[in-house]
N, C-alpha and C positions, 0 to 999 in steps of 0.2 A: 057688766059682763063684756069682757072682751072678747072682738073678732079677730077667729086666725082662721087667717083667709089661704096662707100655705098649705092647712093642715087638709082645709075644705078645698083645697086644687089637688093634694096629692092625693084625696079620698076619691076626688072626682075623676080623675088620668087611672086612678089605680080601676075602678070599676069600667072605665072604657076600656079599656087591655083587658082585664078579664071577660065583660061580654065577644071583645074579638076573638081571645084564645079559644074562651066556650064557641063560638060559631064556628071557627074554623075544625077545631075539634069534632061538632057533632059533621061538620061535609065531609070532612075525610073517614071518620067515621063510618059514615054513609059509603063514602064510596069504595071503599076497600070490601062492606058487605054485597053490594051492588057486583063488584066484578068477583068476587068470592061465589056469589051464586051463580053467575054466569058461565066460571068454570067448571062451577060443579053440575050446571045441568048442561052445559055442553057432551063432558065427560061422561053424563048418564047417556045420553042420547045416544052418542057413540058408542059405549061399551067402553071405556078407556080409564085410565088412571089418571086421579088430578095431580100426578108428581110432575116438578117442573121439567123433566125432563121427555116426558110421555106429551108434555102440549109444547117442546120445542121438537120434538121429532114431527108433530103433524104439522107446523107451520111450515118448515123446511119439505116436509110431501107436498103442500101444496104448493108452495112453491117450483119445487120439481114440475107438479103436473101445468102450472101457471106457466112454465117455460116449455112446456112442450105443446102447449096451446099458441103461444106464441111463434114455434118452429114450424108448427102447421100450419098459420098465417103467410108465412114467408115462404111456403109453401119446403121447405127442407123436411123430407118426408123421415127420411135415416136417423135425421136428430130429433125432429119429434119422436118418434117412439123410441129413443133411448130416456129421454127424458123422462115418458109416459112411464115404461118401464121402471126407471128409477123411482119414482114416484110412487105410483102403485105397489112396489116392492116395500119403499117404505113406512107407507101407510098401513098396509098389511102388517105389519110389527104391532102397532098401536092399536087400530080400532078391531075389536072382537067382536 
């Protein structure tokens, strides 16, 4: 009986790539349900829609209210509360 030692390396290489594929596979896997849930119980908590557009209106609120928190630091009182206002107004859209 002859040994093939090519056939038994590329059986070997092929089963290493496959357990990497499969482990990368189930992390991502993983982590796509991971922030899957997270939007969707954020969204519950809020009252709000998980359409990508309904969780980039609230990033962008708080951002608004995140610079008007900043304008009150600097003590600029006229632009903090336009920002506040913006903010508020846009978040109001979103969370029910």
């Amino acid at each position: 009986m002859q040994v093939d030692f090519f056939g038994w390396l590329g059986h070997t290489l092929g089963l290493i790539i496959h357990y990497i594929v499969e482990f990368f596979s189930g992390l991502f896997n993983m982590l796509s349900n991971a922030g899957g849930d997270f939007v969707g119980g954020m969204s519950r908590a809020l009252g709000m829609d998980t359409s990508i557009i309904s969780i980039i209106t609230l990033i962008v609120g708080l951002l608004f209210l995140y610079s008007a928190v900043r304008a009150f630091m600097r003590a600029s009182i006229i632009i903090g509360v336009i920002w506040l206002m913006l903010g508020l107004w846009l978040l109001s859209w979103v969370v029910h």
